[in-house]
DOPA-373161 format. One record per residue (C-alpha): x, y, z; residue in one letter. Coordinates in steps of 0.02 Angstrom, whole numbers, always signed. Layout:
N
       c1       c2       c3   type
        X        Y        Z      a
...
//
This chain:
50
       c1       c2       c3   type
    +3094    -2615     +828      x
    +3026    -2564     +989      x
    +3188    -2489    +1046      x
    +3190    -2386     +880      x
    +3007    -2354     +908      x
    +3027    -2275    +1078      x
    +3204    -2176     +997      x
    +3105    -2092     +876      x
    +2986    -2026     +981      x
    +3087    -1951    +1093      x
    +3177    -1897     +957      x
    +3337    -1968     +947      x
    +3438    -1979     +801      x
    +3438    -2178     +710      x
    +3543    -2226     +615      x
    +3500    -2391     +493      x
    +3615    -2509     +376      x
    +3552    -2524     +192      x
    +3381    -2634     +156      x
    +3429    -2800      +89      x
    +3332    -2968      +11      x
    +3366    -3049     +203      x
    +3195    -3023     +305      x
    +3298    -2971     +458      x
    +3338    -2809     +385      x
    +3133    -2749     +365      x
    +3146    -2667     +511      x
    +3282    -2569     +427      x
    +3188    -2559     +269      x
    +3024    -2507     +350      x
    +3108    -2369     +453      x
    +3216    -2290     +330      x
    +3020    -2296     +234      x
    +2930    -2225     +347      x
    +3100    -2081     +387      x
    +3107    -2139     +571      x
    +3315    -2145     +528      x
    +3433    -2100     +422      x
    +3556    -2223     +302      x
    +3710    -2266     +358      x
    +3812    -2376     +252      x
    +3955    -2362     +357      x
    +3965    -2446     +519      x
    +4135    -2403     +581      x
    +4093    -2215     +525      x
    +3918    -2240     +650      x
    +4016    -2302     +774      x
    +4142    -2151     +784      x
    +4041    -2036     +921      x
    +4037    -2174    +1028      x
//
């Protein structure tokens, strides 16, 4: 989360898998809340740019 923190501030796009029940995903959750990154269902499709 601190990595994503620090992203969003210097405003760099985030990307962020869809919330599920598992607790590892609420920082997911809590930043696709709070619009610190945008869905992306897709991981190969993320992964493209790169």
């Amino acid at each position: 989360m601190h990595t994503a923190v620090v992203a969003a501030d210097l405003n760099r796009s985030l990307l962020a898998p869809p919330a599920t029940e598992d607790i590892r995903a609420d920082g997911s959750a809590r930043l696709l809340a709070e619009q610190r990154a945008v869905l992306e269902p897709d991981p190969a499709r993320a992964l493209a740019p790169l």
